[in-house]
C-alpha positions as CSV (number, residue, x, y, z in Angstrom):
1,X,191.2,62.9,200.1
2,X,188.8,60.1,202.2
3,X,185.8,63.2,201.5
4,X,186.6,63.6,198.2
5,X,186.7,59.6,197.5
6,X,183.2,59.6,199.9
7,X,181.7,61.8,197.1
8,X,182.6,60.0,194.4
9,X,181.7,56.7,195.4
10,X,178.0,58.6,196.3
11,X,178.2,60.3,192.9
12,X,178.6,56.9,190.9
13,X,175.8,55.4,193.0
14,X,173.7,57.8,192.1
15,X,174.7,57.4,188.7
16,X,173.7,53.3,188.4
17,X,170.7,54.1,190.6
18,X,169.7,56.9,187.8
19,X,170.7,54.5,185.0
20,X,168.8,51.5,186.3
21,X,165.6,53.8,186.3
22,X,165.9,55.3,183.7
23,X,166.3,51.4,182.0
24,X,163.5,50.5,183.7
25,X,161.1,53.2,182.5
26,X,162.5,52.8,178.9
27,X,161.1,49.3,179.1
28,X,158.1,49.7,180.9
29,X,157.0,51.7,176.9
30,X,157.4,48.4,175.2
31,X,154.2,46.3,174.2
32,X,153.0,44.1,171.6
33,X,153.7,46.1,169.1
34,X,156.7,47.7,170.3
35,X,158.7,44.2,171.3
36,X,161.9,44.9,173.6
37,X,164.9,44.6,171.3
38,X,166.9,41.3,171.5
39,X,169.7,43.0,173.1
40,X,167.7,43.8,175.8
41,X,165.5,40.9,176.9
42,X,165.8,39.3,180.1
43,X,167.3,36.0,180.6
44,X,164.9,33.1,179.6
45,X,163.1,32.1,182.7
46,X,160.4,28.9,182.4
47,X,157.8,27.8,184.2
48,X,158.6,24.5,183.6
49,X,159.6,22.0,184.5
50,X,158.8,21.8,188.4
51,X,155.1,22.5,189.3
52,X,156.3,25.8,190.8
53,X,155.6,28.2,188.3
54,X,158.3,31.3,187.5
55,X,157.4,34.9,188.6
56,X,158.7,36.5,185.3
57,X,157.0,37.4,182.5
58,X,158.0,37.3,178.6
59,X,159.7,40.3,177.1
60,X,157.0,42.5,175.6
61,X,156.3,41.8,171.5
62,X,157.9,38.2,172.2
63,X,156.3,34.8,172.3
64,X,157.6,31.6,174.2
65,X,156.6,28.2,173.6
66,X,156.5,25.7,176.8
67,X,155.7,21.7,176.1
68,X,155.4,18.2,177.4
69,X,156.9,16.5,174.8
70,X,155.8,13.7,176.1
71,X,153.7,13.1,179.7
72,X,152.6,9.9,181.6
73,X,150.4,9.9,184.6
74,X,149.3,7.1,186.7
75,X,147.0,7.0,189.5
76,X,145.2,4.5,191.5
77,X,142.9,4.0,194.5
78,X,141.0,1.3,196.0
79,X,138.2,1.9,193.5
80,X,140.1,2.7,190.0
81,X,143.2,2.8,188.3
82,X,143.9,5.2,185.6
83,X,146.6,6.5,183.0
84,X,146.9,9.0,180.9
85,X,148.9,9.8,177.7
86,X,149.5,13.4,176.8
87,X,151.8,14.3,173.7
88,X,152.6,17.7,173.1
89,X,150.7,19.3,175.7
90,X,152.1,22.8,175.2
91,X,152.2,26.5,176.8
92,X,151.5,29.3,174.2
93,X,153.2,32.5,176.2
94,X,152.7,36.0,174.5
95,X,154.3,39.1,176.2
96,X,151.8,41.8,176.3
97,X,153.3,44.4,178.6
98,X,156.7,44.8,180.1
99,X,155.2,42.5,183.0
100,X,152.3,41.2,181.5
101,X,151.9,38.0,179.4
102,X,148.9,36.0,178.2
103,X,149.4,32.3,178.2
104,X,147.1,29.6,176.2
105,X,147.9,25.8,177.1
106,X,146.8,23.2,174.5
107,X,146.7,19.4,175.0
108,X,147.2,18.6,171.7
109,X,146.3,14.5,172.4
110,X,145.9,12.5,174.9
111,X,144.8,9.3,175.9
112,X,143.3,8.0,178.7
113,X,142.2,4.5,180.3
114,X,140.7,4.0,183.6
115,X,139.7,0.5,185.1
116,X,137.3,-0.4,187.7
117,X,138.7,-2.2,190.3
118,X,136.0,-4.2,191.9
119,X,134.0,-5.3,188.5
120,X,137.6,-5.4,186.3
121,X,135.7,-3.5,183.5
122,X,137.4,-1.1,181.4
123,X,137.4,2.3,179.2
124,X,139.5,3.9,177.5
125,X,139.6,7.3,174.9
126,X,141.9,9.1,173.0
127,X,141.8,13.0,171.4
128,X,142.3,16.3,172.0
129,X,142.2,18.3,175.3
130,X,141.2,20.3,177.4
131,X,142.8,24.2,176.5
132,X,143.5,26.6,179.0
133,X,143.7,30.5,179.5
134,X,146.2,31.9,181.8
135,X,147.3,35.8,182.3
136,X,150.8,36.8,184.4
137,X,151.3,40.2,186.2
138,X,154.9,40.1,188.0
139,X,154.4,42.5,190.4
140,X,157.4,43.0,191.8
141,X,161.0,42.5,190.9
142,X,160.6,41.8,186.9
143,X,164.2,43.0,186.0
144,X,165.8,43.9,189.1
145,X,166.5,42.8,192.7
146,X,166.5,39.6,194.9
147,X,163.3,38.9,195.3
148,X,160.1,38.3,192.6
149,X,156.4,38.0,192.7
150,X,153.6,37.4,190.0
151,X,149.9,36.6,189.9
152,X,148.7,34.3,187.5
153,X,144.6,33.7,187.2
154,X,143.5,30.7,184.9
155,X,140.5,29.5,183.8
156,X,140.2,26.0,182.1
157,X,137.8,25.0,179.0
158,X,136.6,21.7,179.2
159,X,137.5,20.8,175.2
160,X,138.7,17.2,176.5
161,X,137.8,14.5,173.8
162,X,139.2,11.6,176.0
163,X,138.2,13.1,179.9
164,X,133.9,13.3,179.1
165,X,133.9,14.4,182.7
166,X,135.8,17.6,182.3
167,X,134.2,21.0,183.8
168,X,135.4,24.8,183.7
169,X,137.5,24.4,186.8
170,X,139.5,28.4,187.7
171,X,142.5,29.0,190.2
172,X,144.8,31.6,191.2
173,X,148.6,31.0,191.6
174,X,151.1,33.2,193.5
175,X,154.5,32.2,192.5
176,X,157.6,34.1,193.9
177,X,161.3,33.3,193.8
178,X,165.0,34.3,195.8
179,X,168.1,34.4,194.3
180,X,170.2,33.1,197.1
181,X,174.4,33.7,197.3
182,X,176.3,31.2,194.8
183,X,173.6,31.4,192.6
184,X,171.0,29.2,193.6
185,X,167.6,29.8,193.6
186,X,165.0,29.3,196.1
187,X,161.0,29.4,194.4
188,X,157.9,28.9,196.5
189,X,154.0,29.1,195.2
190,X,150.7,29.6,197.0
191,X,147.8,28.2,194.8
192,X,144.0,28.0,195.4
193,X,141.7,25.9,192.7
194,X,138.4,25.2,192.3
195,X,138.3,21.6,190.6
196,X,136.0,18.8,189.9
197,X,135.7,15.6,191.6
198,X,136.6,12.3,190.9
199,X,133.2,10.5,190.9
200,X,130.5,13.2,190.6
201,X,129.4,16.2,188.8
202,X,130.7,18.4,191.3
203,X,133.4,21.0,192.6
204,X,136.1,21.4,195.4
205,X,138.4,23.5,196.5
206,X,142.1,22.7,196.9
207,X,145.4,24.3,198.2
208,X,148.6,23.6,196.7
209,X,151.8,25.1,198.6
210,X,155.7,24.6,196.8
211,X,159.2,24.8,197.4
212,X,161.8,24.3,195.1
213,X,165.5,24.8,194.9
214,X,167.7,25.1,191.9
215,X,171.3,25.6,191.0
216,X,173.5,25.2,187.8
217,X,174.9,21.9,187.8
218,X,177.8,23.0,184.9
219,X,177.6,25.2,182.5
220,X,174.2,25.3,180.2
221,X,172.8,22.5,183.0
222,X,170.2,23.2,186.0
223,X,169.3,21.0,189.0
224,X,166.1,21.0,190.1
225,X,164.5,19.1,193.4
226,X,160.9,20.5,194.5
227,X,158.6,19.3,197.2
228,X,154.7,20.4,197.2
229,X,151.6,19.5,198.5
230,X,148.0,19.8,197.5
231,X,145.0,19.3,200.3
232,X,140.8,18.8,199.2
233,X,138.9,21.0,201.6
234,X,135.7,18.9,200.7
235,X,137.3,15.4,201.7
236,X,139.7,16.7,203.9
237,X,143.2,14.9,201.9
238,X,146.4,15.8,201.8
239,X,148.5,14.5,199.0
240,X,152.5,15.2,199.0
241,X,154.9,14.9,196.3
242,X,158.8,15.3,195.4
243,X,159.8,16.3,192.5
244,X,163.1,16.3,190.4
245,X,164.2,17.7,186.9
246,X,167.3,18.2,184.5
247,X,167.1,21.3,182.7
248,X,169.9,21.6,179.7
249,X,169.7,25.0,177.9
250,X,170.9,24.2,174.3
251,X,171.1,27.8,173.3
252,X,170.2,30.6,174.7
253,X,166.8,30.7,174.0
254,X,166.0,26.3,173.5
255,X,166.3,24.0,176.6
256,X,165.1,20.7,177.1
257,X,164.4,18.9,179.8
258,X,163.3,15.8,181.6
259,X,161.9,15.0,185.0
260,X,159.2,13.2,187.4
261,X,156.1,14.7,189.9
262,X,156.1,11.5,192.2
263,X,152.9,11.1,194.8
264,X,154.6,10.0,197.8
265,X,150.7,8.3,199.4
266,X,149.6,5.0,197.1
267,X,146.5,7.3,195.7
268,X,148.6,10.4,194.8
269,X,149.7,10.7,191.0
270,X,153.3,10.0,189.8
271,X,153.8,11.9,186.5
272,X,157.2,11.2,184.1
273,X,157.2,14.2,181.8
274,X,160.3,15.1,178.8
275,X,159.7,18.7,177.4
276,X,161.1,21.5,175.8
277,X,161.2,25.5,175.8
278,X,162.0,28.0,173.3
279,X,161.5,31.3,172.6
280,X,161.6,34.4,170.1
């Protein structure tokens, strides 16, 4: 009787191992033009709103939209303070592949005014931004398992009407994620950009590691608290930040949310962001 219950135990293993294959290969055929049927789409993951970005990809054939409703940054240092205004600046995510998706983000308006410190003169402009042009590859555990892991290359145009100092600045992110017991989730992010400075015509690069822990709340309603930190090879600064959100999913494919990027030095931004996500 115990053999005969060994084997069958084995022989339904087999069976979900076979199954979840078989599954997998039956979506791995899906593209563009051959979207994943709605019954079969993953749950909706975001990459917003923490700074750490999610691993998964959108369903093949589908597109997800990603916005800042609304965004306000602040920063300051002994020579300038400035703020910025950003309305609608929104994530355009089309799902190419079963792990592939393209990704065009759009500043649809912002405004900006910076003040000289020293002389007390001011400037300010307002228009669109700058757009950019982001693709993500999960590479490892898109629809199964514990563990996930995506690259994500972007390139940035620099479209900006209100920011006439904007340059092509590129990057690489690494963004991974663990689905810890009682169902909270543990995401970190390795990122490398090349970016322009402050005060002159010219680049740097800069690290940015994350971690960021989330659970469900109740029903429909995610905690978020992140911590990350970026560090400026050229001028040798580290900047930290914590971060908290609300996420509230309305339906199953619309969530809002609402949340703040807080520099913890005097001369490291503090962002206050309300946004939204939906897909189809």
């Amino acid at each position: 009787m115990e053999k005969l219950k060994s084997l069958l135990l084995g022989f339904i293993t087999c069976c979900n191992i076979c199954t979840g294959y078989a599954q997998e290969v039956k979506k791995q055929s899906y593209n563009l033009f051959k979207p994943v049927p709605a019954d079969n789409m993953r749950d909706m993951a975001t990459d917003r709103p923490d700074v750490t970005e999610s691993p998964f990809s959108v369903d093949a054939g589908h597109f997800q939209y990603e916005s800042d409703l609304f965004r306000y940054k602040n920063e300051r240092d002994q020579q300038r303070s400035k703020q910025t205004w950003l309305v609608n600046q929104a994530n355009l995510k089309l799902g190419i592949f079963a792990t592939t998706d393209v990704q065009l983000v759009i500043q649809s308006y912002g405004k900006q005014r910076e003040r000289d410190l020293p002389g007390g003169t001011q400037k300010s402009a307002d228009g669109i931004g700058d757009l950019t042009l982001r693709i993500k590859q999960n590479l490892i555990g898109s629809d199964h398992g514990n563990f996930a892991l995506a690259v994500l290359p972007y390139v940035k145009f620099p479209t900006s009407k209100f920011d006439a100092e904007g340059r092509y600045e590129y990057g690489l992110i690494l963004p991974m994620q663990f689905e810890l017991p009682g169902e909270w989730k543990l995401g970190f992010q390795v990122e490398t950009d090349r970016l322009k400075d402050d005060d002159v015509q010219s680049m740097h690069t800069e690290l940015l590691q994350s971690v960021t822990l989330s659970h469900e709340i109740i029903k429909g309603f995610d905690g978020i608290a992140e911590t990350f930190y970026t560090y400026d090879f050229k001028q040798h600064h580290w900047a930290n930040f914590v971060n908290a959100a609300l996420q509230i999913a309305v339906l199953k494919d619309f969530k809002l949310d609402a949340g703040l990027n807080y520099g913890i030095q005097s001369d490291a931004e503090k962002n206050y962001f309300i946004g939204t996500s939906f897909r189809f």
